[in-house]
N, C-alpha and C positions, 0 to 999 in steps of 0.2 A: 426473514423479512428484510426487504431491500430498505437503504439510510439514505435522505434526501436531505439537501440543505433547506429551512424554513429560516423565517424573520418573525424574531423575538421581540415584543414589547417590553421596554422596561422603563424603571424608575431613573430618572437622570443623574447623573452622577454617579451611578450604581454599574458602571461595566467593569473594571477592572474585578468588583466583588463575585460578579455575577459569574464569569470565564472562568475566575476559581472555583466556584462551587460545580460547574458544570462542568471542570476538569476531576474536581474529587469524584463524581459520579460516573467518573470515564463515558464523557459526551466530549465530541471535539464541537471548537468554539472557534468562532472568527467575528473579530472588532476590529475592521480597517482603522485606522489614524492616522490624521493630519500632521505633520510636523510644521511649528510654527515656530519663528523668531520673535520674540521680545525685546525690543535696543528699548534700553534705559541710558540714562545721560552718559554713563562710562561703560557699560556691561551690556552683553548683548548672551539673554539666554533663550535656550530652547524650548516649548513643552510640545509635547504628543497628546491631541486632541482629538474624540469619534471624531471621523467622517461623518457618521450620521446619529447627530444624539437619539438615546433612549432607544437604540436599534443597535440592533447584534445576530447574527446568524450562528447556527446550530444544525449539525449536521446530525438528522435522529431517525429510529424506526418512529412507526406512530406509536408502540410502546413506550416508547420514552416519554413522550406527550405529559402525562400526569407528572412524571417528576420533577417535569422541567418549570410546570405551572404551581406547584407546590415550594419552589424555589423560593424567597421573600424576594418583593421589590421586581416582580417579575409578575407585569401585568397579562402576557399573553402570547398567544400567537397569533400572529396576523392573517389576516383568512382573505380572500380573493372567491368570490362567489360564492360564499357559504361552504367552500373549502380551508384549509390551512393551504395558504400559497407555497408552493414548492419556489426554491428556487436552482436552478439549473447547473449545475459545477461549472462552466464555461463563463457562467456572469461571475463566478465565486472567482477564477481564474483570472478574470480580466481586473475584478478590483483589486485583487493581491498584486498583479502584474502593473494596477495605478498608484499603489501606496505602496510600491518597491518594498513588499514583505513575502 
């Protein structure tokens, strides 16, 4: 069975948990981020923020489906017409290619 990129519902705050549990289940995962600067009065630090909160892509057969919704804090998968929306490896390319990862 051929593996499609789909877009994952999830609980906010919950990506970095979520990418590991779906790396322990050997699913590859992808959570574009933001890098942002913080200047405070003398220090200026960095954090790494989604791109898209409470969204994360997952690259799965539809066998994987149940494991991935059985995950905690993992509301779903996104559906587009009463399907689970694919999404295309080219879009997956082009947002690694915009968040230089």
């Amino acid at each position: 069975m051929q593996k499609n990129w789909y877009l994952i519902y999830i609980k906010q705050n919950t990506e970095k948990k979520i990418v590991a549990l779906l790396k322990k289940n050997q699913i590859e995962s992808f959570c574009p981020v933001n890098c942002r600067q913080i200047k405070r009065s003398d220090t200026t630090k960095l954090t790494y923020e989604p791109l898209f909160n409470s969204y994360l892509f997952a690259n799965l057969k539809e066998s994987d489906f149940s494991i991935v919704e059985r995950i905690k804090n993992v509301l779903g998968i996104v559906h587009w017409v009463h399907k689970p929306a694919k999404i295309r490896s080219e879009e997956i390319e082009a947002i690694r290619k915009f968040t230089h990862l």
